[in-house]
Residue, then its C-alpha position, 0 to 999 in steps of 0.5 A: x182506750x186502754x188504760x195501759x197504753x199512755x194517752x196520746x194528745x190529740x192536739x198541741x200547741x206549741x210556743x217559745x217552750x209553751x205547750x198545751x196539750x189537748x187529750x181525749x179521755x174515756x172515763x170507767x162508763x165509757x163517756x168521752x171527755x177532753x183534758x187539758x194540760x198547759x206547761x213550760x219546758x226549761x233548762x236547769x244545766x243538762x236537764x230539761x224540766x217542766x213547770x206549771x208557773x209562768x211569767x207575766x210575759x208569757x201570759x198572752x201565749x198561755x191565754x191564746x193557747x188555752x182559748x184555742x183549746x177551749x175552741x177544740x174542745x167545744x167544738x168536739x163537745x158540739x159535734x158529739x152532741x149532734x151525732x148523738x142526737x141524729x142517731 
């Protein structure tokens, strides 16, 4: 991956202005790892803007998001594990 070029997520989940995005990273040794990043997108007037707080309410969709995510990422984690260890 070039460090140049913006990382591109690989999975997003997506809700009621609720995103969670999953992102492959390749760290300065060459080890793949998984981020990821949860935000809310809202309106202030004629802008759009991010945050990272949420509401009560909004709680269960940040928790479903973040486990399916979790579930990629150990699921990714799982299989690169199984192909080092065949090759």
């Amino acid at each position: 991956m070039n460090k140049d070029v913006p990382n591109k997520p690989i999975e997003t989940f997506n809700a009621l202005g609720i995103s969670v995005k999953v992102f492959e990273n390749v760290s300065d040794k060459g080890a793949h790892y998984d981020r990821v990043q949860i935000v809310r997108t809202y309106r202030d007037g004629d802008t759009f803007k991010t945050t990272s707080t949420f509401s009560v309410e909004e709680l269960p969709i940040v928790e479903s998001f973040a486990r399916k995510a979790y579930e990629l990422c150990l699921s990714r984690r799982t299989e690169a594990q199984k192909n080092r260890s065949q090759n």
